[in-house]
C-alpha positions as CSV (number, residue, x, y, z in Angstrom):
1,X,-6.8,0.4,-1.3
2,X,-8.9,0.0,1.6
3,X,-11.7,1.9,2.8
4,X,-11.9,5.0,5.1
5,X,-13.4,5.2,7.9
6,X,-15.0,8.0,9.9
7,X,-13.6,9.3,12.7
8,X,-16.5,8.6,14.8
9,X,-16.5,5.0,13.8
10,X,-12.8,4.9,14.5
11,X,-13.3,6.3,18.0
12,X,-15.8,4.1,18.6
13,X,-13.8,0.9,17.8
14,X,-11.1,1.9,20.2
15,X,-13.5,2.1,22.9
16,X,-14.6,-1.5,22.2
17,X,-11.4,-2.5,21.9
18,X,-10.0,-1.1,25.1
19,X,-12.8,-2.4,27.2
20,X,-13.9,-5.0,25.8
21,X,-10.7,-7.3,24.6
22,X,-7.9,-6.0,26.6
23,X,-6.3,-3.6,24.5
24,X,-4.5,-1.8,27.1
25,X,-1.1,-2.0,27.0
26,X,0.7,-5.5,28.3
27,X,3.2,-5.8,30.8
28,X,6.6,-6.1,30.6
29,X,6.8,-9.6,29.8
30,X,3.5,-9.4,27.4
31,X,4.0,-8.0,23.7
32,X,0.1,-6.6,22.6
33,X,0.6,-6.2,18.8
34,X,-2.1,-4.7,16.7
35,X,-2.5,-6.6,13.0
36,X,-3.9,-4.4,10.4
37,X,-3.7,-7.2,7.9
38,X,-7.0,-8.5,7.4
39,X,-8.6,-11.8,7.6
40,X,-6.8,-14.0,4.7
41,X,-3.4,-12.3,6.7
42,X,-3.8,-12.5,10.0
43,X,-3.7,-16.2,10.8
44,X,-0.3,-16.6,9.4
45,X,1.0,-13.4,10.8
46,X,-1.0,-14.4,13.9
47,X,1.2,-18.1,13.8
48,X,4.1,-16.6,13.2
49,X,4.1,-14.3,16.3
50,X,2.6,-16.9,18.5
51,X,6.0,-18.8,17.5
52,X,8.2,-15.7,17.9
53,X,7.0,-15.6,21.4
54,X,7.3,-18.7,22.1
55,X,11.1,-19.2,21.2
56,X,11.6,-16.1,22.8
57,X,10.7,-16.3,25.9
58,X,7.9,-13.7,25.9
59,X,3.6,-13.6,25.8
60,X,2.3,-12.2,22.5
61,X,-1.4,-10.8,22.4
62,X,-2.8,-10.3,18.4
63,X,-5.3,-8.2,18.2
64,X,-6.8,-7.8,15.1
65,X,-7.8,-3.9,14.0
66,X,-9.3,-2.8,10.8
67,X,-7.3,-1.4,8.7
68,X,-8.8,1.4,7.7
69,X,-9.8,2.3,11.6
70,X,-6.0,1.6,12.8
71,X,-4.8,4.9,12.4
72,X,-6.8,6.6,14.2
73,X,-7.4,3.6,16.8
74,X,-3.9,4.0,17.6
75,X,-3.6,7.6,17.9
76,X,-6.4,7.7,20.5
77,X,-5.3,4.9,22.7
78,X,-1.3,5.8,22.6
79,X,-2.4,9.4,23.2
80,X,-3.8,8.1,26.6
81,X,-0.3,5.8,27.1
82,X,-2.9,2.8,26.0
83,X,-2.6,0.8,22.8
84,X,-0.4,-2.1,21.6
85,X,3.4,-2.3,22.1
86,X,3.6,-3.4,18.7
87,X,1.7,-1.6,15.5
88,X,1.8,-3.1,12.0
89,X,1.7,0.4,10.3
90,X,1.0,1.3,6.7
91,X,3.9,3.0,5.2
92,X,2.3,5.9,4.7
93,X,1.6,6.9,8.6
94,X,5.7,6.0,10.1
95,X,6.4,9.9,9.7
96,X,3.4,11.4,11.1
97,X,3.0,9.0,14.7
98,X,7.1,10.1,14.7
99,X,6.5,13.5,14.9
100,X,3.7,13.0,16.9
101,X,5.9,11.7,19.7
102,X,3.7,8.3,19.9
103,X,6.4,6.0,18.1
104,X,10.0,4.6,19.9
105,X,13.0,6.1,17.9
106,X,14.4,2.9,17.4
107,X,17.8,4.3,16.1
108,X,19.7,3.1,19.9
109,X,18.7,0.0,19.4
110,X,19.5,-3.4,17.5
111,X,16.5,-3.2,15.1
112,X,18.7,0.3,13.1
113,X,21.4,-1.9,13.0
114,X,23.0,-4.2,9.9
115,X,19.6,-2.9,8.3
116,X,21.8,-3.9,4.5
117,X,19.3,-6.5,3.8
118,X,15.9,-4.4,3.8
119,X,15.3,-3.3,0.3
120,X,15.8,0.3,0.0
121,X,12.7,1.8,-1.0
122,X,10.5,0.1,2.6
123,X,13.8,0.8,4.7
124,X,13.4,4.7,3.7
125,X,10.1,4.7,4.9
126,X,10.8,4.3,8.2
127,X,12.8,7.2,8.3
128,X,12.0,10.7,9.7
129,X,14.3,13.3,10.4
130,X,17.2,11.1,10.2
131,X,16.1,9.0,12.7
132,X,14.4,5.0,12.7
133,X,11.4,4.6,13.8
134,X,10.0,1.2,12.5
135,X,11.4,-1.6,11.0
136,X,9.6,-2.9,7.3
137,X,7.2,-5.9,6.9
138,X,6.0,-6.4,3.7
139,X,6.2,-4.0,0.8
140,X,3.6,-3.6,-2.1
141,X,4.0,-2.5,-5.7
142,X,1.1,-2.2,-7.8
143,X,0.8,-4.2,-11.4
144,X,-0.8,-4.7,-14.6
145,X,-2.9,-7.9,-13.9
146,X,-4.1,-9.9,-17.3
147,X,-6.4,-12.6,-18.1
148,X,-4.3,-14.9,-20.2
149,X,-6.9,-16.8,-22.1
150,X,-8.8,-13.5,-23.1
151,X,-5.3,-11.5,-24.6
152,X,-4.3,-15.0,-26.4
153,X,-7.6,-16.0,-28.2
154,X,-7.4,-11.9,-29.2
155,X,-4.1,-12.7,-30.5
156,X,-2.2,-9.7,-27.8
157,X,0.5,-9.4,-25.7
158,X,0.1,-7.4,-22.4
159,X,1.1,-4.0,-23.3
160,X,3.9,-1.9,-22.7
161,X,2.9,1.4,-23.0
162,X,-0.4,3.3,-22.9
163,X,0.0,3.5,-26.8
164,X,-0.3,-0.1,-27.0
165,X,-3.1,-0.6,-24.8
166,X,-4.8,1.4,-27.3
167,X,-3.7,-0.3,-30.0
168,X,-4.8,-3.4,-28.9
169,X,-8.1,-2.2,-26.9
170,X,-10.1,-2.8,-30.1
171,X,-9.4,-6.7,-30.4
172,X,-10.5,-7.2,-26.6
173,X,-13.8,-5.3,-26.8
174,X,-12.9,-1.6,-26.4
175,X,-13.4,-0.6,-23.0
176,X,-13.6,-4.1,-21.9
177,X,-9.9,-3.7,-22.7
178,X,-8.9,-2.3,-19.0
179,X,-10.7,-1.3,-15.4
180,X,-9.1,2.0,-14.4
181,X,-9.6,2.6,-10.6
182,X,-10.2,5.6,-9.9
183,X,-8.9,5.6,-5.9
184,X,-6.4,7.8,-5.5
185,X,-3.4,5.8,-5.0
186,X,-4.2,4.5,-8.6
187,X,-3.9,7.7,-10.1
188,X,0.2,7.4,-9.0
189,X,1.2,5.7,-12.0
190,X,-0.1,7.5,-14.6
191,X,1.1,10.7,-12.4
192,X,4.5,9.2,-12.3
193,X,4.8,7.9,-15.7
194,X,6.1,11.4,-17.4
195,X,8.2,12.4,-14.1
196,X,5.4,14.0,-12.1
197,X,5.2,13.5,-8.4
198,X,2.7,15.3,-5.6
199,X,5.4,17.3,-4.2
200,X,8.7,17.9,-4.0
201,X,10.1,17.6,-0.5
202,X,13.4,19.4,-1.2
203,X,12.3,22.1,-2.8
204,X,9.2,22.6,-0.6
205,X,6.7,23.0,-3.4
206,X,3.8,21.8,-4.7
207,X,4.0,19.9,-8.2
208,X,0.7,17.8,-8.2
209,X,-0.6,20.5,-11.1
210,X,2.7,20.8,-13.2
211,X,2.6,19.9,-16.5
212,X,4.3,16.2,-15.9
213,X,1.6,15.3,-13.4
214,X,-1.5,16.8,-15.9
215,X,0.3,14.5,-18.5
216,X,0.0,11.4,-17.1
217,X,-3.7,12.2,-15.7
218,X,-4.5,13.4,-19.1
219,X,-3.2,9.8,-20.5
220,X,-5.8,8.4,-17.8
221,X,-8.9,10.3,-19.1
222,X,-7.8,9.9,-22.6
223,X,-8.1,6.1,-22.4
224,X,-11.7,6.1,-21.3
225,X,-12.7,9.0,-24.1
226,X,-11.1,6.5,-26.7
227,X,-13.2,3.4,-25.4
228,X,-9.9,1.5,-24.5
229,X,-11.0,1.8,-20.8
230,X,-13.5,2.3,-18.6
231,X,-13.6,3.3,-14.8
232,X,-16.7,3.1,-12.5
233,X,-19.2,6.4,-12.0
234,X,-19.6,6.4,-8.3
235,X,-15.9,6.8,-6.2
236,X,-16.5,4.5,-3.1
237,X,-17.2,1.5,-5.2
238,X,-14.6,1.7,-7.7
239,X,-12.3,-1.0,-6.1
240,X,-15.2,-3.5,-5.5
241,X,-16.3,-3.0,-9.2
242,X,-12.8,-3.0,-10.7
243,X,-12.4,-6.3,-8.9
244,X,-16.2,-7.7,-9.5
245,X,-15.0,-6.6,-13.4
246,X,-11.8,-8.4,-13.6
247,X,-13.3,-11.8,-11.8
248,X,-16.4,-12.2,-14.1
249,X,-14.0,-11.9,-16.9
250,X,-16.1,-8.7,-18.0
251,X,-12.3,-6.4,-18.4
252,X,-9.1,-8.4,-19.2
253,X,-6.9,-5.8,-17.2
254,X,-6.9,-4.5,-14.2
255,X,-3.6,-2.5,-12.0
256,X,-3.8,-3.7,-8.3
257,X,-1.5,-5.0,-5.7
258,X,-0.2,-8.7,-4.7
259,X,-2.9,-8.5,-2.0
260,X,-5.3,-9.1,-4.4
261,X,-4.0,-12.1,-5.8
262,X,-5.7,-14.2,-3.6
263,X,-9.2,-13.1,-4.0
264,X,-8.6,-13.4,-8.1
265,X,-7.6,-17.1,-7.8
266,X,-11.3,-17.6,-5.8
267,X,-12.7,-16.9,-9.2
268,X,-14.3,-18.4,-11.8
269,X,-11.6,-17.7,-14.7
270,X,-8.4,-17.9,-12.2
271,X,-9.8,-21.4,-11.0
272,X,-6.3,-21.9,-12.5
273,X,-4.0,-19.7,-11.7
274,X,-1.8,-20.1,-14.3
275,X,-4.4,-18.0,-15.9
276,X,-3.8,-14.9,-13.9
277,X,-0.6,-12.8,-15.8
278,X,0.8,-10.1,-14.0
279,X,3.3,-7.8,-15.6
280,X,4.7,-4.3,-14.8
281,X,2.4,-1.0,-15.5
282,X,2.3,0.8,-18.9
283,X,3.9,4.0,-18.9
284,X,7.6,4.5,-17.7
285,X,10.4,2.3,-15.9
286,X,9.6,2.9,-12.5
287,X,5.7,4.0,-12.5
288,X,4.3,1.6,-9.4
289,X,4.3,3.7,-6.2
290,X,5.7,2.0,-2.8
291,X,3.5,0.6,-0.3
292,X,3.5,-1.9,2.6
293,X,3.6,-1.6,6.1
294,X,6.3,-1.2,8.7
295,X,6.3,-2.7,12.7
296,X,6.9,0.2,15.1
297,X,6.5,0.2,19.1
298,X,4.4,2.3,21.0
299,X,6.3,5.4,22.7
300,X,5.9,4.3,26.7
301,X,5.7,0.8,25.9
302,X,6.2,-1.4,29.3
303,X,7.5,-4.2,27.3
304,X,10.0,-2.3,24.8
305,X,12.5,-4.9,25.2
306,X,10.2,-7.8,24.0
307,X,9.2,-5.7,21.5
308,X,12.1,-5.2,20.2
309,X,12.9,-9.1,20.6
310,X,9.7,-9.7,18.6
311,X,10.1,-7.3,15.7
312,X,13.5,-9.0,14.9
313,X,12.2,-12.2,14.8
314,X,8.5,-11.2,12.4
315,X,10.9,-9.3,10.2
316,X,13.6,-11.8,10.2
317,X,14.5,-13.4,6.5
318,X,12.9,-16.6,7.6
319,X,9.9,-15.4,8.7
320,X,9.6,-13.1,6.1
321,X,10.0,-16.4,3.7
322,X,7.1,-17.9,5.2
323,X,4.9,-15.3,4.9
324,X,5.7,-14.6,1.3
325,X,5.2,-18.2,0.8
326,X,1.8,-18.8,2.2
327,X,0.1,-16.0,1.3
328,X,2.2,-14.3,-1.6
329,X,3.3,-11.0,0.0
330,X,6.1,-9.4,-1.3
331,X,9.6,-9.6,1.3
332,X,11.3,-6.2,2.7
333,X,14.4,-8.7,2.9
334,X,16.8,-9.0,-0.2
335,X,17.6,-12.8,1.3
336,X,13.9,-13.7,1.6
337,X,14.0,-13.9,-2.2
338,X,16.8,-16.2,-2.6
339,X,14.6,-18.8,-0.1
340,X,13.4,-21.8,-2.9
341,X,10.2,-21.9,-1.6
342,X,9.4,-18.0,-2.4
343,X,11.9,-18.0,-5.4
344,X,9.3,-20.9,-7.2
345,X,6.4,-18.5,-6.1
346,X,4.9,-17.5,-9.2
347,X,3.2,-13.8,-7.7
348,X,6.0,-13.0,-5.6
349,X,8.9,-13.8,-8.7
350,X,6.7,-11.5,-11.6
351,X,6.7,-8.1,-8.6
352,X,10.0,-9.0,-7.1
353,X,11.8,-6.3,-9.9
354,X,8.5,-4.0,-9.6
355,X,8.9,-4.2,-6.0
356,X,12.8,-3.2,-6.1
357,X,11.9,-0.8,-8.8
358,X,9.0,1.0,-7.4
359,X,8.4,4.8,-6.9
360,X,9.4,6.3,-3.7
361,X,6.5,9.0,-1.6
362,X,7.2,11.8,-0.2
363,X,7.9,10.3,3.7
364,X,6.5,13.1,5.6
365,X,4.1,13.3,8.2
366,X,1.6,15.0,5.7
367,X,1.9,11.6,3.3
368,X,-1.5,10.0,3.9
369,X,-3.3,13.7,4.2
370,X,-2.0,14.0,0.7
371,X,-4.2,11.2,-0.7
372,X,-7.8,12.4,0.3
373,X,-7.8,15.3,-1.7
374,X,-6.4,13.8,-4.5
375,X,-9.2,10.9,-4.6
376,X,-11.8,13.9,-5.3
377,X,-10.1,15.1,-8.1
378,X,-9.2,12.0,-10.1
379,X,-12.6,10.4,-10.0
380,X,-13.8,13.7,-10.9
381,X,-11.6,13.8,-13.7
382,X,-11.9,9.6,-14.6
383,X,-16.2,10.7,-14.9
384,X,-15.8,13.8,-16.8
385,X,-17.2,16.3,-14.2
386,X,-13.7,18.6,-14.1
387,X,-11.1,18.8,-16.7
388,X,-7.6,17.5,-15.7
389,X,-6.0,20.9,-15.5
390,X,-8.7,22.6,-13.2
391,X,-9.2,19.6,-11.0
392,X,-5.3,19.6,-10.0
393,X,-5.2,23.3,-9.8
394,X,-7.8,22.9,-7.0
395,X,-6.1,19.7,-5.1
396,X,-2.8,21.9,-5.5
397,X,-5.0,24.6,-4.1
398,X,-6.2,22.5,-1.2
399,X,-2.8,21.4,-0.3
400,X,-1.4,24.7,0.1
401,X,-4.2,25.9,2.5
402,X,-5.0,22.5,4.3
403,X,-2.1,20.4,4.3
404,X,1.0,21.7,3.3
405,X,0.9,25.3,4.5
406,X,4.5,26.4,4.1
407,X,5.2,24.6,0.8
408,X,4.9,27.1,-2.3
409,X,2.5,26.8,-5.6
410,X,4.3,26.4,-8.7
């Protein structure tokens, strides 16, 4: 997971942006696409559009944006009919910019067409109301990352429930055993692993304190009172420490994404790579939540039709192949696997089932507003300030009166 940002410091970025490196929007023969991807990312996506443009017949501007300042970045500008033509878009935000009115509904057009190839967990995200409104670009899953050499000379296998990892947490130094994060989005597999969920859309109700979600949480805390765990004190450095952890070879597991991959090979004890295992999450069949991002196009774009031309060609099957080749990334495209060169990749090959397998969110335009709470709660729970039962009471409590007004409690 990323890092927030404030909303000043957003708002602050987007003036720099506009006025300083041309973020308005282009013209009609000029695609402006914003790349949330980060540094290791964004010079192969940034090749690869240069090239779409090229053979297309169109200018491509890449800008790169933060990440965790896109959102509201591009709600500010496209407010104001500024911003990119193009937005690589977390998953999480397709449903709320739609009912905004500051994303195209794409479903006239070629790009909601012959859509049988997208995987259907990304493809659903770009949903909302029955209508598309952004094609997907990579999709995430999150995994049980080992350290081969430490599990073999303790004589383990990666294990396959939470049961196990107990079991075993003894013979790799207790709580040096497993790194729980405790960011939010981490808490979804252990939330998920008895049948629990934050909500249930259909019914309109609010399920992050029934008794399947306090399960799973429960399973969470219980690791780290039984010393087969252990999870960092302070919240905003969880991620950094859970990854400092892992790389130092201080924890043998940690659960994180295939973005991660390629700072873990940087290290010390994943010099090799070989070294690094990754198999699915303890817990159920289908415990890893679905993440990634999705292109959509800026409602009042001048240059819809080259944008349209270039998110067919960055979400084609061969340029989802390259991408998943050179940097590991997991393809929305069922035909991207079958490509050798991202069949033989070892990262991509081991999430490739967790991927198709994965957990879907609730898309609604309240899905990223769902998180914040919840990061409160679980780190308060993962330290020991709040029991589990009491600390979702009150993120259930805060969903009904901030967030989700017209769903009902349980």
């Amino acid at each position: 997971m990323r890092s927030r940002a404030t909303v000043a410091a957003a708002l602050g970025l987007v003036g720099a942006l506009t006025a300083g490196c041309g973020s308005d929007a282009g013209n009609a023969g000029e695609v402006v696409f914003w790349d949330t991807s980060g540094s290791a990312e964004s010079a192969v996506f940034g090749e690869v559009a240069t090239e779409c443009g090229r053979t297309g017949g169109y200018q491509v501007r890449v800008e790169a944006v933060a990440f965790d300042q896109a959102l509201n970045n591009y709600k500010t500008a496209a407010q104001g009919g500024q911003g990119p033509d193009v937005l690589r878009a977390d998953v999480g935000w397709v449903a709320q910019l739609a009912q905004a009115g500051l994303i195209q509904d794409l479903s006239g057009t070629p790009l909601a067409t012959d859509t049988g190839d997208f995987l259907a967990a990304p493809l659903e995200s770009t949903k909302y109301q029955g209508k598309t409104y952004g094609v997907p670009q990579v999709t995430d899953a999150l995994a049980l990352f080992y350290n081969k050499k430490q599990l073999a000379e303790a004589g383990v296998t990666p294990p396959k429930s939470w049961d196990e990892l107990n079991a075993i947490a003894p013979k790799l130094g207790g709580d040096r055993a497993l790194f729980i994060n405790n960011d939010e989005y981490y808490s979804l597999p252990f939330i998920y692993a008895f049948g629990g969920d934050l909500v249930d859309t259909e019914a309109r109700l609010i399920t992050v304190n029934a008794p399947e979600a306090v399960r799973g949480v429960q399973v969470a805390k219980d690791l780290i009172d039984a010393k087969a765990a252990r999870t960092a004190l302070d919240q905003p450095n969880s991620y950094s420490s859970m990854k400092a952890a892992f790389t130092s070879g201080e924890v043998a597991m940690v659960i994180d994404g295939p973005w991660a991959v390629s700072e873990f090979t940087e290290s010390e004890p994943f010099a090799d790579p070989s070294n690094l295992g990754i198999a699915p999450v303890p817990g159920s069949a289908t415990p890893s939540p679905v993440g990634g991002h999705d292109y959509v196009i800026r409602q009042g774009s001048d240059a819809t039709e080259a944008s349209v031309k270039f998110v067919q060609c960055m979400s084609s099957a061969e340029n989802q192949a390259k991408v998943a080749e050179k940097l590991g990334l997991l393809p929305t495209r069922k035909s991207a696997y079958d490509v050798p060169a991202v069949a033989q990749n070892p990262v991509v090959s081991a999430f490739r089932p967790l991927a198709t397998n994965a957990h879907s969110r609730p898309w609604i335009p309240e899905n990223s507003e769902l998180l914040e709470p919840l990061q409160t709660s679980y780190a308060d729970i993962l330290s020991g300030r709040k029991d589990v039962q009491t600390a979702l009471d009150e993120t259930a409590q805060t969903y009904k009166t901030s967030v989700l007004t017209d769903y009902a409690l349980r």
